[in-house]
N, C-alpha and C positions, 0 to 999 in steps of 0.2 A: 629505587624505582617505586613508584606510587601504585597500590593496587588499584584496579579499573572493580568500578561495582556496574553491575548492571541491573535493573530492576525487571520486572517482568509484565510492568504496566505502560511502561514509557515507551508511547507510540513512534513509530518510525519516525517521521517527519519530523515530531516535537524533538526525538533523540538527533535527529541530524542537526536542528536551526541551534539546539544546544549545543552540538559538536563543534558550530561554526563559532559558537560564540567563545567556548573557552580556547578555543582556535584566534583567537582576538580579530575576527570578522569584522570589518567595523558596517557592512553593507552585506547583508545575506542573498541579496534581490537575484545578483548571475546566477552565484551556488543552486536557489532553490529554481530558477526558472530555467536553467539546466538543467536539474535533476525532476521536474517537472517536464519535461518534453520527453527522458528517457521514460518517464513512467508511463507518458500518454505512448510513444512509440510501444511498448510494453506490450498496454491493452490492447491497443490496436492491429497489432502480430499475435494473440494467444487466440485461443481453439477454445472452443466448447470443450474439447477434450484435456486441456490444458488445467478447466476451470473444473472438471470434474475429476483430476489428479490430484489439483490442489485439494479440495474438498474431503474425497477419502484420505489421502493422508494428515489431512492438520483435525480433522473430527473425530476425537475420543471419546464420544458417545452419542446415538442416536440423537438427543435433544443438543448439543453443540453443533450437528449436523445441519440442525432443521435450523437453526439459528443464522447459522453460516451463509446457506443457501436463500435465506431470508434478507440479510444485510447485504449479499454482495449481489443480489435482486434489484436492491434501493443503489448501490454504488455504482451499478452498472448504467441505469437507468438515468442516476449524476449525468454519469460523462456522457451521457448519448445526450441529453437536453442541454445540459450546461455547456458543456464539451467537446460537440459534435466527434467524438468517438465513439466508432461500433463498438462493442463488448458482445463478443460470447455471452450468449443465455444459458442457465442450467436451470 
């Protein structure tokens, strides 16, 4: 049995289209546009309070917090323009 490595940089998405591929995927397009609607369904059902669980438990230090809260500021902001999805503000 082959050991699985996992890295701690490789972003979700990037790690799935890879999945698919050595999966011998030859078209990723349903997989990701699939798994793109669960994600929009996702945002579109979480709480503010959801977003400030996630928050304190994935920020292991004051400055990863304010980082945190910074980026998913801009991501949120995404799917409302791009995306027409509400997003919970923190």
């Amino acid at each position: 049995m082959a050991l699985k490595t996992y890295h701690n940089k490789v972003h979700f998405l990037t790690g799935y289209v890879e999945y698919l591929l050595d999966q011998g995927i030859q078209s990723e397009e349903y997989y990701l546009g699939d798994a793109s609607r669960f994600i929009r369904y996702l945002l579109a059902n979480s709480t503010e309070d959801d977003v400030r669980r996630f928050i304190e438990q994935s920020a292991v230090s004051a400055y990863y917090r304010k980082r945190l809260e910074k980026t998913l500021r801009k991501f949120f902001a995404f799917c409302g323009e791009r995306l027409a999805i509400e997003c919970p503000q923190k």
